[in-house]
LUMMI-582046 format. One line per 5 residues: their letters; for each residue x, y negated, z of C-alpha. Coordinates in Angstrom, 3 decimals, always signed. Each point is the difference from the previous one (the first is absolute). Last residue first. Layout:
A> X/Y/Z; ...
***
This chain:
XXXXX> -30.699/-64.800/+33.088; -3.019/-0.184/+1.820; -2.742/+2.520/-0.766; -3.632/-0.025/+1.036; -2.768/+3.078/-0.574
XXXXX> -3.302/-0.274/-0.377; -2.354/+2.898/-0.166; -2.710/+0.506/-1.866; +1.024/+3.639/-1.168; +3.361/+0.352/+1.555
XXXXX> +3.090/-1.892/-1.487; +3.563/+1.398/+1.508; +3.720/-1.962/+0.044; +3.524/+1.166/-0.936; +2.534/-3.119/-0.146
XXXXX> +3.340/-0.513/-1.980; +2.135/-2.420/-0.153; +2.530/-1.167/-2.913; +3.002/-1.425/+1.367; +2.174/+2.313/-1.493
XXXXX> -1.121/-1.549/-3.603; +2.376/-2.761/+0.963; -0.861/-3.607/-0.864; -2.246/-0.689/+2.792; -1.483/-3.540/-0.558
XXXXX> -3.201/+1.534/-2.041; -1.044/+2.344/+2.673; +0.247/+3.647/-0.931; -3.310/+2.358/+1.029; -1.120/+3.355/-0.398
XXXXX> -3.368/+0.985/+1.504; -0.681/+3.678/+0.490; -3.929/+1.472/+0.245; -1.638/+2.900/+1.286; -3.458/+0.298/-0.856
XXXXX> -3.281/-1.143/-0.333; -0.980/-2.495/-3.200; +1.718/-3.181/+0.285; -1.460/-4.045/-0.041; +2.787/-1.975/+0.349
XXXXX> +0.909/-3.794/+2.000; +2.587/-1.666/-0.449; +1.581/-2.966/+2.500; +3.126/-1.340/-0.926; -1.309/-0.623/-3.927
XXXXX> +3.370/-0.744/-2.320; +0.609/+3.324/-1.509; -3.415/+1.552/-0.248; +0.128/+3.687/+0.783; +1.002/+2.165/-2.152
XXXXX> -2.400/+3.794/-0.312; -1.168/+3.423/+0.301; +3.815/+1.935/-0.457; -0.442/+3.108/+0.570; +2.491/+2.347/+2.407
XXXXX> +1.548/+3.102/+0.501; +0.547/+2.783/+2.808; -3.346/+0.317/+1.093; -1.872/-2.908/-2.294; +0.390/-3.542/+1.493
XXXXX> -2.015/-2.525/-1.754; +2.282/-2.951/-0.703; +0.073/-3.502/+0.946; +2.696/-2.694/-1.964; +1.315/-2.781/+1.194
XXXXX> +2.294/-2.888/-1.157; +0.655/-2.555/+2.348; -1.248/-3.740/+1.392; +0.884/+0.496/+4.218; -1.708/+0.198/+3.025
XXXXX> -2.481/+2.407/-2.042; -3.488/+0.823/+1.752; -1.675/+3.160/-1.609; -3.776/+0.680/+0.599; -0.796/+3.820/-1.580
XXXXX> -3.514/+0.458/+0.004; -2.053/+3.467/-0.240; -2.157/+1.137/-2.798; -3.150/+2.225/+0.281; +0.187/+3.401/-1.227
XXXXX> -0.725/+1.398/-3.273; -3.268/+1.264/-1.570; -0.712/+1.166/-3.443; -3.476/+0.952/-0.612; -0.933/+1.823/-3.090
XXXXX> -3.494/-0.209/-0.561; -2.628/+2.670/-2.122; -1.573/-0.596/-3.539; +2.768/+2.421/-1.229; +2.825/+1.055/+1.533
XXXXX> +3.142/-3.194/+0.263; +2.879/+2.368/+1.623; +3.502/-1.762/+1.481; +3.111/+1.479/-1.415; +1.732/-2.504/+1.667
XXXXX> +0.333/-2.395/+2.321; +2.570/-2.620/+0.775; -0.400/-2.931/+2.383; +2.154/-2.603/-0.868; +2.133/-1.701/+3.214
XXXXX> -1.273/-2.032/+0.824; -3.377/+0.555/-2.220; -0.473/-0.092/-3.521; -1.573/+3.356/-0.162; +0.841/+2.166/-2.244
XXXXX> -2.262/+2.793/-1.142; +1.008/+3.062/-2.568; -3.685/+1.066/-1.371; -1.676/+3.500/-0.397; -3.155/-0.037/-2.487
XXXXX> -3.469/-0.983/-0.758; -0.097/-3.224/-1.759; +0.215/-2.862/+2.634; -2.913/-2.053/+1.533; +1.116/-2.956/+2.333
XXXXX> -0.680/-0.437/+4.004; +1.729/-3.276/+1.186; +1.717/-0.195/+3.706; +3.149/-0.447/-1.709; -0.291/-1.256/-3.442
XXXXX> +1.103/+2.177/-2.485; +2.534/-0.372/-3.156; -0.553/+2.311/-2.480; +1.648/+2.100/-2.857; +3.642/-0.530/+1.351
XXXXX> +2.847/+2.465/-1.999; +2.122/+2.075/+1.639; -1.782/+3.339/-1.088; -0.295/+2.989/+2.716; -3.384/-0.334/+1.172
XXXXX> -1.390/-2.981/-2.239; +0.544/-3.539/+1.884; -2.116/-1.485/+2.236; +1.730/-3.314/+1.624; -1.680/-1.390/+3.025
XXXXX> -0.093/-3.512/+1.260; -0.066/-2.306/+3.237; -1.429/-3.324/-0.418; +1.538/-0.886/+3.491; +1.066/+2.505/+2.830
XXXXX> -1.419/-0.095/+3.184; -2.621/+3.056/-0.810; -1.978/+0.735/+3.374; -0.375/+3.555/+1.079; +0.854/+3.332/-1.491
XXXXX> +0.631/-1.536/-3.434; -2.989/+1.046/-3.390; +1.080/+0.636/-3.735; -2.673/+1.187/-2.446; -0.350/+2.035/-2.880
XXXXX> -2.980/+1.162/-1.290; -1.187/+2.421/-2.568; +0.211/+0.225/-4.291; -0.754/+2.426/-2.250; +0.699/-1.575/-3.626
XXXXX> -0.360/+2.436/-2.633; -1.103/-2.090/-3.271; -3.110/+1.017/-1.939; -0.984/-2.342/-3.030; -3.786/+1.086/-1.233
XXXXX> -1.591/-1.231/-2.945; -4.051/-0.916/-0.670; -0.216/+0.453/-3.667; -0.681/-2.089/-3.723; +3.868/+0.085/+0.032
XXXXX> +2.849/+1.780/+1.480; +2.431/-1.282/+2.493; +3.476/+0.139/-0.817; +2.142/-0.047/+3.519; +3.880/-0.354/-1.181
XXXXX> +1.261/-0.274/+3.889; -1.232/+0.550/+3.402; +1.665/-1.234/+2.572; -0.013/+0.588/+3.882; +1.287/-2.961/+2.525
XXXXX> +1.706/+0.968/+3.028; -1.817/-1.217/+1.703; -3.079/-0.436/-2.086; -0.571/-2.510/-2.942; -0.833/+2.199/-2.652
XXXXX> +1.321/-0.708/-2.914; -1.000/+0.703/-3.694; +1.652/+0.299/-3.102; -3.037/-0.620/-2.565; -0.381/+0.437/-3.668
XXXXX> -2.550/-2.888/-1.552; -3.157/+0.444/-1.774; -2.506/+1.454/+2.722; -0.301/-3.438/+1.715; -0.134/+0.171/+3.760
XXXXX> -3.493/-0.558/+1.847; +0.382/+2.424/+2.943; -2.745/+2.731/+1.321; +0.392/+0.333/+3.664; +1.312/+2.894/+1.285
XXXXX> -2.673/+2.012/+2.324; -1.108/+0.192/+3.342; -3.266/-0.706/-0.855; -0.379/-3.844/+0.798; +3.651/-0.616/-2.234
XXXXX> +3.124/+1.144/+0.913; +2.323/-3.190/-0.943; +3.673/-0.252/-1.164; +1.209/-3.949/+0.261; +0.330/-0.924/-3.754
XXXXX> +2.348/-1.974/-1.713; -0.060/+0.060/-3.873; +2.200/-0.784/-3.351; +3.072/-0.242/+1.414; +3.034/-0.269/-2.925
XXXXX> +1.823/+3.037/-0.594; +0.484/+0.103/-3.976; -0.726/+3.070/-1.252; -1.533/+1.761/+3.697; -2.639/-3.323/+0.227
XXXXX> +0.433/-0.103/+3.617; -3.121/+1.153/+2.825; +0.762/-0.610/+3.464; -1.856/+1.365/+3.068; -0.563/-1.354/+3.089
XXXXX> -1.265/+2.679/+2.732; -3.245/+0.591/+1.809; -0.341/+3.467/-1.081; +0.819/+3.365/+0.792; -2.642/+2.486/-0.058
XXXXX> +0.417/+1.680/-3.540; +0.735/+3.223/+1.035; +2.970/+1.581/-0.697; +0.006/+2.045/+3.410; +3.110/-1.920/+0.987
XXXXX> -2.100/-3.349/-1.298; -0.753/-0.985/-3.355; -0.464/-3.822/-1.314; -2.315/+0.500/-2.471; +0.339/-3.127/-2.965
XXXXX> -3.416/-0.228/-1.470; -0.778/-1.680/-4.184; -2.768/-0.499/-2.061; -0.359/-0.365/-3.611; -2.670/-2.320/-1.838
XXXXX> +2.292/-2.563/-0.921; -2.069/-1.805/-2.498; +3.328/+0.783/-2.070; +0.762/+3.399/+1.844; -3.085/+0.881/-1.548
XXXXX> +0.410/-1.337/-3.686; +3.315/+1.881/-0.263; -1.744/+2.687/+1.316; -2.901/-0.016/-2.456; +3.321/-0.408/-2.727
XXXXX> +1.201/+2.806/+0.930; -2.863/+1.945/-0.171; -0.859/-1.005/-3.387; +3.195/+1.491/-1.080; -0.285/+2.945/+1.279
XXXXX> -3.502/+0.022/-1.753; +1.690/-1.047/-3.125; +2.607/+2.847/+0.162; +3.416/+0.983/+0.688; +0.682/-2.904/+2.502
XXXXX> +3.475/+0.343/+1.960; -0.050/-3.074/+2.894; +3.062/-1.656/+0.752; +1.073/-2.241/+3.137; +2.399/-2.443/-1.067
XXXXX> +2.286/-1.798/-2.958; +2.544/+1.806/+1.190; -1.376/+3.429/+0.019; -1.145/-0.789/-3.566; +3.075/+1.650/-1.839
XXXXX> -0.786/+3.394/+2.023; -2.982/+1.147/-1.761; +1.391/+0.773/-3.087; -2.137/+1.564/-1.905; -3.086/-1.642/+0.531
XXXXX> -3.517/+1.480/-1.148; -2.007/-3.619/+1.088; +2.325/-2.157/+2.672; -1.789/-1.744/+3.010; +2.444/-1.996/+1.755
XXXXX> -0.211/-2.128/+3.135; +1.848/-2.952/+1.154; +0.322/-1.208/+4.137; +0.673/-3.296/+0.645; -0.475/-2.292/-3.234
XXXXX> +0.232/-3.565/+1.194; +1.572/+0.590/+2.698; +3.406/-1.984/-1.051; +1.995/+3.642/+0.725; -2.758/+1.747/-1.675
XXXXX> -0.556/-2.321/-3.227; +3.894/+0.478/-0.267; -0.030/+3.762/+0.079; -2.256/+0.328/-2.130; +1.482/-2.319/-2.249
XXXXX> +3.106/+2.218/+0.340; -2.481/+3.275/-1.035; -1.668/-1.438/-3.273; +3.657/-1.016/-0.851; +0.178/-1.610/-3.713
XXXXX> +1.321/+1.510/-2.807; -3.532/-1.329/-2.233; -1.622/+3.632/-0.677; -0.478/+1.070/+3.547; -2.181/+3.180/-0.464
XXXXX> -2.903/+0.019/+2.538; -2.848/+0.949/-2.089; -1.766/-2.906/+1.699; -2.525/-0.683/+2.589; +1.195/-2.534/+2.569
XXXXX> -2.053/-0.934/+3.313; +1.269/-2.995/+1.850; -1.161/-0.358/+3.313; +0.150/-3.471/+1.721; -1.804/+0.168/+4.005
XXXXX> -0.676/-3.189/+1.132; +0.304/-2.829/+2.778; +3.413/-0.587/-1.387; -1.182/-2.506/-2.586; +3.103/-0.607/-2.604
XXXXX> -1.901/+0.137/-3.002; -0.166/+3.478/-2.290; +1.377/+0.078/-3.306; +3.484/-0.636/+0.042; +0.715/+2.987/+1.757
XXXXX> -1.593/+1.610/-3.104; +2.427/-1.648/-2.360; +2.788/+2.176/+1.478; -2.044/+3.289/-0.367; -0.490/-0.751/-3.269
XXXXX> +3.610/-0.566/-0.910; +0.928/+3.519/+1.134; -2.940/+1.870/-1.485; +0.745/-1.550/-3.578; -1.355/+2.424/-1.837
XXXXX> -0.152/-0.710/-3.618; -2.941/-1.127/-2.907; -2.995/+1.471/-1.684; -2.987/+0.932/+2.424; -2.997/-1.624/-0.597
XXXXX> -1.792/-1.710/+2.577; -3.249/-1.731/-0.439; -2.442/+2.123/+2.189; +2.234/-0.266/+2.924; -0.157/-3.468/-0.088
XXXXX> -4.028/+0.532/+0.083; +0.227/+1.975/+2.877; +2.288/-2.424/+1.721; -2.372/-2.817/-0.784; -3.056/+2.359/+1.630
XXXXX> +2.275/+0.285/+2.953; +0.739/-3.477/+0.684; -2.260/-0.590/+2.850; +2.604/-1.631/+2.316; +3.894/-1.021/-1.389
XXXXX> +2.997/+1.212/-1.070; +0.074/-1.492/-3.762; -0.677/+2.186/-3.079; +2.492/+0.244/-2.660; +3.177/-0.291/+1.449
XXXXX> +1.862/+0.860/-2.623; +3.617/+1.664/-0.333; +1.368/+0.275/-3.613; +3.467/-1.020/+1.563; +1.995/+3.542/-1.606
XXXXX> -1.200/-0.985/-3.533; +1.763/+2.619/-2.288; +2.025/+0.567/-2.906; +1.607/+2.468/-2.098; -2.135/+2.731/-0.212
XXXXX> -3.123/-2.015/+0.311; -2.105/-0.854/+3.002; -3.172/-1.926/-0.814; -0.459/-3.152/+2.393; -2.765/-1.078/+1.750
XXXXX> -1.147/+2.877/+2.331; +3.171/+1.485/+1.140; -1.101/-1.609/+4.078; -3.493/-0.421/+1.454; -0.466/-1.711/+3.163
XXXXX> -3.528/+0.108/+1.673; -1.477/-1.901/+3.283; -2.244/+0.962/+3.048; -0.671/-1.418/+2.888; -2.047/+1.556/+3.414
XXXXX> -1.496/-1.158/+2.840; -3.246/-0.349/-1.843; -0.491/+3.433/-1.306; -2.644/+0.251/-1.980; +1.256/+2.246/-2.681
XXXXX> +3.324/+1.526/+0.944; -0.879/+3.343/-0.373; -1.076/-0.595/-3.583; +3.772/-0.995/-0.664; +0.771/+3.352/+0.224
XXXXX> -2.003/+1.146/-2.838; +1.443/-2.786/-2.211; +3.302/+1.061/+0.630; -0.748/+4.509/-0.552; -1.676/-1.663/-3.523
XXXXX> +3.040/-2.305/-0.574; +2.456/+2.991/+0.748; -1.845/+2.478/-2.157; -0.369/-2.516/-2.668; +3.337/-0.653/-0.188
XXXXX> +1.277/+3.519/+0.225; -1.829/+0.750/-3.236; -2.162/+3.609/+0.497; +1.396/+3.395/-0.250; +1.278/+0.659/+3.206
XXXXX> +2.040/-2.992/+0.139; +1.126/-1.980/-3.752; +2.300/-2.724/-0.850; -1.472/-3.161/-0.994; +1.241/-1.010/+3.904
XXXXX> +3.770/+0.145/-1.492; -0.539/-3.043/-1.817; +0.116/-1.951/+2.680; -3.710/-1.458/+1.760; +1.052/+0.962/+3.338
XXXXX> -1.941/-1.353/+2.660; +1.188/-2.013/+3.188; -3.400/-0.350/+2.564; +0.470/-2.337/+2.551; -2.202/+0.034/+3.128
XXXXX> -0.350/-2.033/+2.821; -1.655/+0.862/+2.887; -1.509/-2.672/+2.401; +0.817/+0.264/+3.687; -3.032/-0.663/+2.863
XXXXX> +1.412/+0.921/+3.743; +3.280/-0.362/-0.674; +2.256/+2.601/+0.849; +3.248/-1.554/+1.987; +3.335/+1.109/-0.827
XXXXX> +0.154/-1.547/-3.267; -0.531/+1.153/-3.367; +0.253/-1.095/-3.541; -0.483/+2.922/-2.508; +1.154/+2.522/-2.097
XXXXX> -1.651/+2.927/-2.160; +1.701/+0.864/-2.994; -1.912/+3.036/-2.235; +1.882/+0.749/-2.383; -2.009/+1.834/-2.331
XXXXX> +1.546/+2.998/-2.873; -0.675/+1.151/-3.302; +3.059/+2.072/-1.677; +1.641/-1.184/-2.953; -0.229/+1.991/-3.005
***
C-alpha cells in the first residue's frame, strides 16, 4: 500500500521591493489517483485529506487580497494493469476571488481511480497563474507522492525554481519510509497523524498570508545586537538571484526592526560591511517571529596628514593582516567602519606608505597619521631617462620614472633621502648615467637641475 503524502510547493514572483498591498494566490493540486482509496488510521485517505482541505480553506474566508484556485489530477481515468492516463490533469476550478464554496463542492465530486502524474502536474501549474509580478503564486500539492508516469517531480522542481516560478518546495510525507528521495524535491515534513497533518497545512496557510516575521541582529564584541546601519543582501540560496535590499535599521527602542521577507524561500545572505560577513542556508520558520544573528563588530578607521595634504585623490588599500589580497579601497581624509580586527595599510603615497598589523577595537577610532609631503622640482637641460629612489642605509627603492619628454617635473615625496638617476637620450653609453642625492622635508621644496 502506498503511503499518503502532501507536497506542499510554495513559489512566487518577487522583487526587491515589498509592495504595500500584494494579493495571494493560491493553487491547490489534489490527488484524486487510485492510491487515495487507500486507507490512514482507519478512515479513507481521501476523505481525510478533503476534510483536513476544506478546513483550511475556512481560514481563507473573507479575505480580499487573496485568490484561490483547485487542480485535481488521477480523477478521470481508471488505472488498469496495463494502461494508464499520465495527462489526466484538470484544472477544475479557476484562480480567482470567492471561489471557496466551488472548491468545496469540487472536492465533493472527486473520486479517486486513475495515476499520479506529479511531474506533469506540476508543469501545467506554471501554466496556471498570469504573468502579474505584483503577487505572491503558491502552489499547494496533496498527493501520495508516488510518481507513477516516469517523469521527474524533482527536475521540474528544479526548473520552476530556476524560472521563479516555484522558489522554495515543501514536503509533507504521511508514515514515509524513505525519507531521503524527497530531499530534492524540497523541504520535507514527516506527518504520522491527522493532527500533524493539520498543522502543516495551518502553516502552509500562514506563510501563505505571510504571517511570519523576520530580525537580522548584527552583534557586536559583546554579541550584542548594536550594530546597525548597514546594507544587507538577501539571495535566493538555490538559484542566487537578489530578492531584497535593505539598509539595517534599530528601530525607536533600540531594537532590530522587524523585516517583510517571504518565509518560503532559503536565503544566503550578505552583509555589506568591510569586509563583508555572510550568512548562508538561513530557513526561517513559519507562523513565528525569527531571529538571524551575524557577528559583525565593527570601529573606525581613519587616515589624517600632519598638515596640509598636496597630493590628489589620494587612496588607501586595507587588506587582511597577513593576506595579499585588497578588501577596500579608502579615501584619505575619510573615516569608514571595518570589522574588528588588525589590518596591513598601504598608502599610495611617494613612495607607498606601509603599515601593518594595525588594530580596528570595537566602536573606538583608529587614527593613522603620516607626515606632510615635501616637493621635489627637477629642471632637465636635456630629454633623458630618470628614475628617483628612496634611499634605505645601504640599499635603495625605486619610487618612480619621470616623464621622458617634460624639462621641468615637478613630484610630490614623502620625507626622506632620495637618489635621482638620469641618462639623456643623445648619450649612447650607459657610463654617462648621473647620479644625484637630494632631501624632501615636510612642506618643503626642494629644486634640482640636472
Amino acid at each position: 500500500m502506498k503511503k499518503v503524502l502532501a507536497y506542499l510547493v510554495l513559489g512566487l514572483f518577487i522583487s526587491t521591493a515589498w509592495p504595500q498591498t500584494e494579493t495571494t494566490r493560491i493553487l491547490f493540486v489534489f490527488d484524486a489517483s487510485n492510491s487515495m482509496n487507500g486507507y490512514w488510521n482507519g478512515k479513507p485517505k481521501i476523505n481525510t485529506a478533503t476534510a483536513l482541505l476544506r478546513e483550511s480553506l475556512k481560514k481563507l474566508e473573507g479575505k480580499n487580497d487573496v485568490e484561490l484556485g483547485l487542480r485535481v489530477y488521477g480523477n478521470n481515468s481508471s488505472i488498469s494493469s496495463h494502461e494508464q492516463d499520465c495527462e489526466d490533469t484538470e484544472l477544475m476550478v479557476p484562480i480567482g476571488k470567492s471561489n471557496i464554496w466551488d472548491i468545496e463542492q469540487a472536492l465533493k465530486k472527486i473520486r479517486p481511480k486513475g495515476t499520479t502524474p506529479i511531474a506533469q502536474t506540476l508543469e501545467k501549474c506554471g501554466g496556471d497563474f498570469d504573468n502579474n509580478t505584483n503577487v505572491r503564486n503558491i502552489i499547494i500539492l496533496i498527493t501520495d507522492g508516488i510518481e507513477a508516469c516516469d517523469g521527474d517531480p524533482c527536475a521540474v522542481s528544479m526548473a520552476l525554481q530556476k524560472k521563479n516560478i516555484v522558489l522554495k518546495p515543501f514536503v509533507i510525507g504521511i508514515g514515509i519510509e524513505d525519507l531521503t528521495s524527497f530531499e530534492c524535491v524540497g523541504n520535507f515534513y514527516d506527518a504520522t497523524d491527522e493532527k500533524t497533518f493539520e498543522k502543516v497545512l495551518n502553516i502552509v496557510i500562514s506563510q501563505a498570508l505571510n504571517n511570519t516575521t523576520t530580525q537580522v541582529n548584527l552583534l557586536n564584541i559583546n554579541d550584542k545586537p548594536l550594530e546597525s546601519n548597514v546594507p544587507m543582501t538577501f539571495y535566493d540560496s538555490n538559484s542566487g538571484q537578489i530578492l531584497y535590499n535593505f539598509i539595517h535599521t534599530l528601530n525607536h527602542k533600540g531594537n532590530p526592526d522587524t523585516i517583510p521577507i517571504d518565509p518560503v524561500i532559503n536565503y544566503d545572505l550578505k552583509i555589506h560591511t568591510i569586509p563583508p560577513v555572510n550568512v548562508q542556508g538561513i530557513e526561517l520558520t513559519p507562523g513565528i517571529h525569527n531571529y538571524i544573528s551575524a557577528r559583525t563588530p565593527q570601529g573606525d578607521l581613519e587616515f589624517k596628514m600632519s598638515g596640509r595634504n598636496s597630493y590628489k585623490d589620494l587612496k588607501c588599500l586595507i587588506k587582511k593582516e597577513g593576506e595579499t589580497e585588497v578588501i577596500h579601497v579608502q579615501n584619505f581624509g575619510q573615516k569608514e567602519r571595518l570589522i574588528v580586527g588588525n589590518y596591513d595599510i598601504e598608502i599610495l603615497t611617494l613612495p607607498k606608505t606601509k603599515l601593518l598589523s594595525n588594530p580596528v577595537s570595537q566602536s573606538h577610532t583608529t587614527t593613522i597619521e603620516i607626515p606632510h609631503p615635501g616637493v621635489v622640482n627637477v629642471a632637465f637641460s636635456k630629454m633623458g631617462y630618470a628614475s628617483i629612489f628612496l634611499l634605505q642605509g645601504s640599499d635603495m627603492e625605486w619610487v618612480c620614472n619621470l616623464d621622458e619628454i617634460e624639462s621641468r617635473q615637478q613630484i610630490t615625496l614623502q620625507p626622506g633621502d632620495y637618489k635621482i638617476v638620469f641618462r639623456s637620450k643623445t648619450s649612447k653609453q650607459s657610463i654617462y648615467t648621473l647620479e644625484e642625492e637630494f632631501q624632501i622635508k615636510s612642506g618643503i621644496s626642494t629644486t634640482l637641475k640636472i
